[in-house]
TORKEMI-337741 format. One line per field, with one value per residue (C-alpha): x, y negated, z; residue number from 1; residue in one letter. Coordinates in Angstrom, 2 decimals. Each point is the difference from the previous one (the first is absolute). Example, Ala and Ser with C-alpha at 12.3 -4.5 7.8 and 13.67 -1.06 7.14 Angstrom:
BEGIN
X	12.30_1.37
Y	4.50_-3.44
Z	7.80_-0.66
i	1_2
aa	a_s
END
This chain:
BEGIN
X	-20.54_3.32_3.31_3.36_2.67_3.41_2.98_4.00_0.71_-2.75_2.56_-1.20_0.31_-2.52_-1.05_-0.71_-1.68_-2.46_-0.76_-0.92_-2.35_-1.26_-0.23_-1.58_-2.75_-0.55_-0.39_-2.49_-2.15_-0.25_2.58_2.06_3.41_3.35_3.17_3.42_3.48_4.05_0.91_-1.91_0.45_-2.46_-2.44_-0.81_0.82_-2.98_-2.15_0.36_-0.81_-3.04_-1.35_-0.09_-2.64_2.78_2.46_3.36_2.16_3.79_1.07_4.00_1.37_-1.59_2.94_0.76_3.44_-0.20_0.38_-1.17_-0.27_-2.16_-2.03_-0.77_-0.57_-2.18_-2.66_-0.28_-0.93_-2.43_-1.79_-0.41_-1.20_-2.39_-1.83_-0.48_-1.42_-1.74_-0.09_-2.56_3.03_3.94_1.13_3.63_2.34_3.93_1.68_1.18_-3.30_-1.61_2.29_-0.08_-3.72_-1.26_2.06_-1.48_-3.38_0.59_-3.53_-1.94_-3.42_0.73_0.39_3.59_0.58_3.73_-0.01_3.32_1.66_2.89_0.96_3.04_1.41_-0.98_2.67_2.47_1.01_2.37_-0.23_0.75_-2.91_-2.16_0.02_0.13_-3.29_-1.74_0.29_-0.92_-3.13_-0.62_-0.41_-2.18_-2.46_-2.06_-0.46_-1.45_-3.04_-0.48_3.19_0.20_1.92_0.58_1.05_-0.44_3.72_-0.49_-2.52_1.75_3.32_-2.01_-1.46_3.40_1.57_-2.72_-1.37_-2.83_-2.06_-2.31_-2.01_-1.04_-0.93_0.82_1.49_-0.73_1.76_-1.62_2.44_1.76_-2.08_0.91_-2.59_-1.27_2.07_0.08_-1.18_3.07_0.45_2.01_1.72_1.45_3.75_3.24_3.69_1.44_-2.43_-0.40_0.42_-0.60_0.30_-1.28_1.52_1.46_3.81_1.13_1.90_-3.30_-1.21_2.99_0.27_4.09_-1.48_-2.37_2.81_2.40_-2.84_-0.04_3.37_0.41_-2.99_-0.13_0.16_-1.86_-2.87_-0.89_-0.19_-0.41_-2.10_1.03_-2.61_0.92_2.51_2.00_2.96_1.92_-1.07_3.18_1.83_-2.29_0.65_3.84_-0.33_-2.02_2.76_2.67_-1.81_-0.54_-3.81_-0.68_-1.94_-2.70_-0.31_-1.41_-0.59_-3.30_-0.41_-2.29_-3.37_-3.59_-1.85_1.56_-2.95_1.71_3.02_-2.37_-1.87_2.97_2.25_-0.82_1.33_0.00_2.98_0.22_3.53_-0.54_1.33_-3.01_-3.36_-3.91_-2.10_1.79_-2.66_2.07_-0.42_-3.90_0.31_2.09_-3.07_-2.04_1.16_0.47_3.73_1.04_2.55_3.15_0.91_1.97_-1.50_-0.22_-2.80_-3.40_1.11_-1.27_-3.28_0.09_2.23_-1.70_-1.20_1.05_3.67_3.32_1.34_3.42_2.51_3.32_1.93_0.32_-3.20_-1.33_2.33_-1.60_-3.44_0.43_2.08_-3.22_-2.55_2.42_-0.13_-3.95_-1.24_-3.26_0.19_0.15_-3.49_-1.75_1.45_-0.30_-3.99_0.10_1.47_-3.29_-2.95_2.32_-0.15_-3.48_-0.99_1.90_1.97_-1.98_0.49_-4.06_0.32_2.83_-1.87_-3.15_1.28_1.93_-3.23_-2.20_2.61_0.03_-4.02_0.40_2.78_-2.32_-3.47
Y	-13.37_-0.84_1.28_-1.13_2.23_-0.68_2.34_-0.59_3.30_2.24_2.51_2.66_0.92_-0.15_-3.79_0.94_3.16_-1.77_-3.09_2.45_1.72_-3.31_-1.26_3.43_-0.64_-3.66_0.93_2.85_-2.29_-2.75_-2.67_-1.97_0.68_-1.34_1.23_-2.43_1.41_-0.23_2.77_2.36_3.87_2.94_-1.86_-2.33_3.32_1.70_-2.98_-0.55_3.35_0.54_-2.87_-2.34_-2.23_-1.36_-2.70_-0.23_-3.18_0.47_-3.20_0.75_-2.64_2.04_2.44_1.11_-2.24_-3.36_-2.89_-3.25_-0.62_3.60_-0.20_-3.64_1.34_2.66_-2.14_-2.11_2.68_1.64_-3.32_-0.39_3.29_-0.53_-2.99_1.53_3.41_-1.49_3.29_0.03_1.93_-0.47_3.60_0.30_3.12_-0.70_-2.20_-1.99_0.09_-1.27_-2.97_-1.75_1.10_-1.98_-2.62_0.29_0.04_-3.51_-1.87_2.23_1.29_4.07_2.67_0.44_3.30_1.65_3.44_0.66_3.36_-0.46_-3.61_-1.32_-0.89_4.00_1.62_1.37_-3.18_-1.89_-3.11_-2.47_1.24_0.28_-3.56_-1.19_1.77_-0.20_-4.20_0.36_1.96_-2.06_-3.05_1.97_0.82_-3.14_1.47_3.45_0.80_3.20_2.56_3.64_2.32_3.55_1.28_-1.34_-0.72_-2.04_-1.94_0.28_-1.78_-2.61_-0.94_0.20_-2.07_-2.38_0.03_1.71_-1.34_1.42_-2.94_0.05_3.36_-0.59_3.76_3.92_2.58_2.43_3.13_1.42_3.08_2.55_1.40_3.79_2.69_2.48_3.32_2.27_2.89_-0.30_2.93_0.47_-1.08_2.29_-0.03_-1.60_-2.90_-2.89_-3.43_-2.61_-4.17_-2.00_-3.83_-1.62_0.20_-3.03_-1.25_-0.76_3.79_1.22_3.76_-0.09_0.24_2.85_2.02_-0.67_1.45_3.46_0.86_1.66_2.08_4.07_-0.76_3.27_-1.38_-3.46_-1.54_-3.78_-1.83_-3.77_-1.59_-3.33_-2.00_-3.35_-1.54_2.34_3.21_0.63_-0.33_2.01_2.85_-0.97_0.57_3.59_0.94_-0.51_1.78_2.62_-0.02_0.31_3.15_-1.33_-3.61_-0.45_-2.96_-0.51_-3.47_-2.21_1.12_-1.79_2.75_1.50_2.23_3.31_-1.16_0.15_2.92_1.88_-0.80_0.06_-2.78_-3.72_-2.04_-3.93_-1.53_-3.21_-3.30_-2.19_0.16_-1.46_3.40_2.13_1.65_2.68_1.74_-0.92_2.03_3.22_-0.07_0.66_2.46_1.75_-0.70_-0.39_-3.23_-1.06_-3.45_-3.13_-1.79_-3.29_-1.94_1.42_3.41_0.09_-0.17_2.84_2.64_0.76_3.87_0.85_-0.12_-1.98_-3.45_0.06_-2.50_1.49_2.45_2.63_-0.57_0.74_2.83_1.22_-0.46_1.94_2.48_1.04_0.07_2.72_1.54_-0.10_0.22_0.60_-3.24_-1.40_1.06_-1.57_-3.42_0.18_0.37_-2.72_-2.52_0.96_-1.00_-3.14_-0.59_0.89_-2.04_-3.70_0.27_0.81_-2.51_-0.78_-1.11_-2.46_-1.18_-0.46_-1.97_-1.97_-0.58_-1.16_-2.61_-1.21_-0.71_-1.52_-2.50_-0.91_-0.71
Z	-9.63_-1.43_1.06_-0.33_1.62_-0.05_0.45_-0.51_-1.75_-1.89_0.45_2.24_4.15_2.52_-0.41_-3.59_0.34_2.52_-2.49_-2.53_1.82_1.23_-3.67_-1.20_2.58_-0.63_-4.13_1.26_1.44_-2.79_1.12_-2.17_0.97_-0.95_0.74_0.66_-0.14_-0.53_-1.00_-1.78_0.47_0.71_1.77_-3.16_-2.13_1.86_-0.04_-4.04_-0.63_2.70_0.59_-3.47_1.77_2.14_-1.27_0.44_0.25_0.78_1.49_-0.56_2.55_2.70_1.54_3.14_1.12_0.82_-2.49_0.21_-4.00_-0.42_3.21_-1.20_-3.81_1.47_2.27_-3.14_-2.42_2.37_1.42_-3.95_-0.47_3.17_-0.76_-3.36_1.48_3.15_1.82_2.80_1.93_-0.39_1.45_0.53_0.52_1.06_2.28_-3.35_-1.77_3.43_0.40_-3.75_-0.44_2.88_-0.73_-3.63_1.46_2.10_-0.27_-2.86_1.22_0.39_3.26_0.65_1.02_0.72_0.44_2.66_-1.23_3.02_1.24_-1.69_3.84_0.64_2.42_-2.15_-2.42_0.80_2.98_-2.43_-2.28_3.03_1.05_-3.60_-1.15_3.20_-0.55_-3.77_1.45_2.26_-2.18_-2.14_2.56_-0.96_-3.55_0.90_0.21_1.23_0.89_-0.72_2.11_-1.07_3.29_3.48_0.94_-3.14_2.12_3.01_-1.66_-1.34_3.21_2.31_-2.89_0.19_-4.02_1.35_2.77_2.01_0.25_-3.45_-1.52_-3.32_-0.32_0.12_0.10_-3.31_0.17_-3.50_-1.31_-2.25_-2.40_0.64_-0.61_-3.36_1.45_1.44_2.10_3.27_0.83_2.97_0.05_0.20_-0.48_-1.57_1.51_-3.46_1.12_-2.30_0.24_-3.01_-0.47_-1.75_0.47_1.99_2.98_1.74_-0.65_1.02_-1.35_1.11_3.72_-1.19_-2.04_2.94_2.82_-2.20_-0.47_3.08_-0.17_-1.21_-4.01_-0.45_1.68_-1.34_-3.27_-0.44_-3.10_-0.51_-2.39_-1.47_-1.71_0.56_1.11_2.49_-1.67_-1.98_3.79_1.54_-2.69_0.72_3.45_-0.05_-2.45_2.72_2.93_-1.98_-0.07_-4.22_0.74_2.58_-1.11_-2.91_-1.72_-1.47_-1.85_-0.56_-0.08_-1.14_2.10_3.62_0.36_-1.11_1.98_3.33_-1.18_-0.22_3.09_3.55_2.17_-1.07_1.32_-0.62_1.22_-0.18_1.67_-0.07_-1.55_-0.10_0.08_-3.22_-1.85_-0.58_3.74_-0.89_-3.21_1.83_2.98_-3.01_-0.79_3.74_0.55_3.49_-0.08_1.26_-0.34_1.60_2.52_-1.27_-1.85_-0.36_0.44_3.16_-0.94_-2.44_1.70_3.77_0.33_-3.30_0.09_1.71_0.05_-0.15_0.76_-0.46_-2.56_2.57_0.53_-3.11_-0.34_2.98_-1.07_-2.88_1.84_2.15_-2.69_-1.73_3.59_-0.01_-3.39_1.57_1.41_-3.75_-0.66_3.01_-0.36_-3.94_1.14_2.82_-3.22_-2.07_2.80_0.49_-3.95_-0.09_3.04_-0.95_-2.90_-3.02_-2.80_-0.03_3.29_-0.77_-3.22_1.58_2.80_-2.19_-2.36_3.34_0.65_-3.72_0.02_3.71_-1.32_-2.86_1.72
i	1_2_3_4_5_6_7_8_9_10_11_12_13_14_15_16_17_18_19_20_21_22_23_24_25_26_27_28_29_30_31_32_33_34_35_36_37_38_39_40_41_42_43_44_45_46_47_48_49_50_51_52_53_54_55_56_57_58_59_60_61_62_63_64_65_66_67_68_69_70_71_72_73_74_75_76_77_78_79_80_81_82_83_84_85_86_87_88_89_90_91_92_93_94_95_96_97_98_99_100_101_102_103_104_105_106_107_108_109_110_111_112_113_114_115_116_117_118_119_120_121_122_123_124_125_126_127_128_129_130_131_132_133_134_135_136_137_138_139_140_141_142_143_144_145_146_147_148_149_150_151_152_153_154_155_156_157_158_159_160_161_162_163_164_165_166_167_168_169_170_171_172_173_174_175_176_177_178_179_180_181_182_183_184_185_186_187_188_189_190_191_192_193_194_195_196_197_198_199_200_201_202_203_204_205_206_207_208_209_210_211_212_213_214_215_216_217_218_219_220_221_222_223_224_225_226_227_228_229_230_231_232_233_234_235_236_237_238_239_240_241_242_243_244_245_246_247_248_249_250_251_252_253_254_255_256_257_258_259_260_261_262_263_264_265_266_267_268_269_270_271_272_273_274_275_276_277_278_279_280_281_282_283_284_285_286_287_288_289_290_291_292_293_294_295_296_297_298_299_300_301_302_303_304_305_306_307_308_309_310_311_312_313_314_315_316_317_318_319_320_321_322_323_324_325_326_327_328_329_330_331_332_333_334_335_336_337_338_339_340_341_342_343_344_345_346_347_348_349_350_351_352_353_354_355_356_357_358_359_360_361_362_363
aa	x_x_x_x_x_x_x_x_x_x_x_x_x_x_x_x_x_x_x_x_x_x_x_x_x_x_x_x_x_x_x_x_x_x_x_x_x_x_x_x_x_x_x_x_x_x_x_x_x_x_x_x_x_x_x_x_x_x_x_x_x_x_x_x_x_x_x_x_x_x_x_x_x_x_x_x_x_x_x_x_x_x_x_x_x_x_x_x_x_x_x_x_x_x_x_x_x_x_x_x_x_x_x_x_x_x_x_x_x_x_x_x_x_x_x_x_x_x_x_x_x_x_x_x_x_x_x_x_x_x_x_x_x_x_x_x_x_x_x_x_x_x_x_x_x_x_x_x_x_x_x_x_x_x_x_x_x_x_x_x_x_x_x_x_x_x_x_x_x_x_x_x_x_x_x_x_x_x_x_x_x_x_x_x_x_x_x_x_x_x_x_x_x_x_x_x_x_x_x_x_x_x_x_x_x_x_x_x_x_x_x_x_x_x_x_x_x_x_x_x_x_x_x_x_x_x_x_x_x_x_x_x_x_x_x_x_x_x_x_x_x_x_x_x_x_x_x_x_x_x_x_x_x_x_x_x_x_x_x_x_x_x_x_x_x_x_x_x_x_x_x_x_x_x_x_x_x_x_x_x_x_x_x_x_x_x_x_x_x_x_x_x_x_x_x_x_x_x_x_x_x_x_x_x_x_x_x_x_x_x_x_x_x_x_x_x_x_x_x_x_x_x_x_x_x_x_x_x_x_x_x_x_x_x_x_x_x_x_x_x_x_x_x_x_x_x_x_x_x_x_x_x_x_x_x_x_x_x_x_x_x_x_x
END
């Protein structure tokens, strides 16, 4: 089987992380497998130096903001590339990697799949981007052969909007997975309780809410871990600077592997303003964290007995304020995320669906 899969960035996040797994798997098992991107970053980084038997094109016209010269340069130079490679299945990861590579497949003889990692019309984004992309999707429904949804309020949003339709099952919802765990020791929690959150730093992600929701607690009895770099991380050390918090925030960076940053804290907190189903809650169940995290997206789906939804910044702060009450408590729904990990989101399940769905396309 060929492969083509198609990302805007080979940077990294939870999009990426997935499509490497995906293309570790699919090299594993003897496909041929090309990889399509914008930008190049750690994904492409990891791929060059594990996986040689994968090629890399960088198609530079493909970015994220709307142009009509790039997004027009773009479908060119990968319908060129595609009737060249004549893939047996066109996989696509990204709202903008979805829209020009259909439109790049128009009329060649491969599987169309689009892999949904959160609706660009998602609550959270703006009206005006709502009703644009849901139109633009819309239009593109002809052109896809088979959807992906990583969560089912993916699903759900596709069918109110009207993308989807029930009539013609042309999607499944595969879940994100994370792989298994490096071997740890849980001990039981006490004060001062860890919390940790590991994301990139971003308005969607939304660490200001976070750092605001702790000031108010004990300081001798927390300590919060932020993991991750980007864009509002220099105001987020600003503003932990002004409330006085330099001594129980601490500021991790960027880091290739979370796994000792979840081996060694106790809570996982994600406050975030929209999502698809973050890998990184999937990743902290591993590893027997109870969770606290917004109520929006997929989150739903991954935080039920094994932690609180939250909706609010008292909230949170509340949240967290009883788990430092009950550290017993921590241990019990740190267990509850495990069997949930164990039971649905184990990254062989997710790469095994997605590999049944492949060879059904293809038959």
């Amino acid at each position: 089987m060929k492969i083509v899969y198609v990302i805007t960035q080979a940077t990294w996040g939870g999009a990426q992380a997935h499509l490497y797994s995906l293309i570790e798997r699919q090299v594993k098992i003897g496909n041929t497998v090309t990889l399509i991107s914008g930008i190049e970053g750690r994904l492409s980084d990891q791929i060059k130096k594990n996986l040689p038997q994968v090629k890399l094109v960088i198609i530079s016209n493909l970015v994220r903001q709307v142009s009509l010269i790039n997004d027009f340069k773009a479908i060119r130079a990968l319908r060129k590339l595609l009737k060249r490679l004549k893939p047996d299945i066109l996989h696509l990861h990204s709202s903008k990697a979805g829209m020009v590579g259909r439109l790049a497949a128009l009329g060649l003889s491969m599987k169309v799949v689009f892999t949904v990692h959160g609706w660009g019309f998602t609550p959270g984004v703006s009206k005006k981007q709502q009703l644009l992309i849901k139109l633009v999707e819309k239009t593109l429904r002809p052109l896809t052969t088979y959807y992906i949804c990583v969560s089912e309020f993916d699903q759900n949003i596709g069918l109110r909007g009207k993308v989807l339709k029930a009539s013609k099952e042309n999607y499944v919802v595969i879940h994100n997975g994370a792989p298994k765990p490096k071997e740890f020791d849980r001990r039981p929690a006490t004060l001062p309780v860890r919390l940790v959150m590991t994301a990139r730093f971003s308005k969607q992600k939304d660490q200001t809410s976070l750092i605001r929701a702790v000031k108010s607690l004990d300081k001798s009895k927390y300590h919060l871990s932020l993991v991750g770099d980007g864009e509002t991380l220099e105001d987020n050390q600003r503003l932990v600077e002004e409330l006085r918090l330099t001594d129980n925030v601490s500021f991790e960076g960027f880091k290739s592997d979370v796994s000792d940053s979840l081996i060694h804290n106790d809570v996982y907190i994600l406050s975030t303003h929209y999502e698809g189903l973050p890998i990184s809650i999937i990743e902290a169940m591993s590893y027997k964290l109870p969770i606290i995290a917004t109520d929006v997206g997929g989150n739903k789906e991954l935080v039920k007995d094994n932690g609180y939804l939250i909706s609010s910044i008292s909230d949170l702060t509340q949240r967290i304020q009883y788990l430092i009450d009950h550290p017993d408590l921590i241990g019990r729904l740190g267990n509850a995320s495990y069997e949930l990990y164990k039971n649905e989101y184990t990254l062989e399940h997710c790469l095994d669906k997605t590999n049944f769905y492949y060879n059904e396309l293809i038959k």
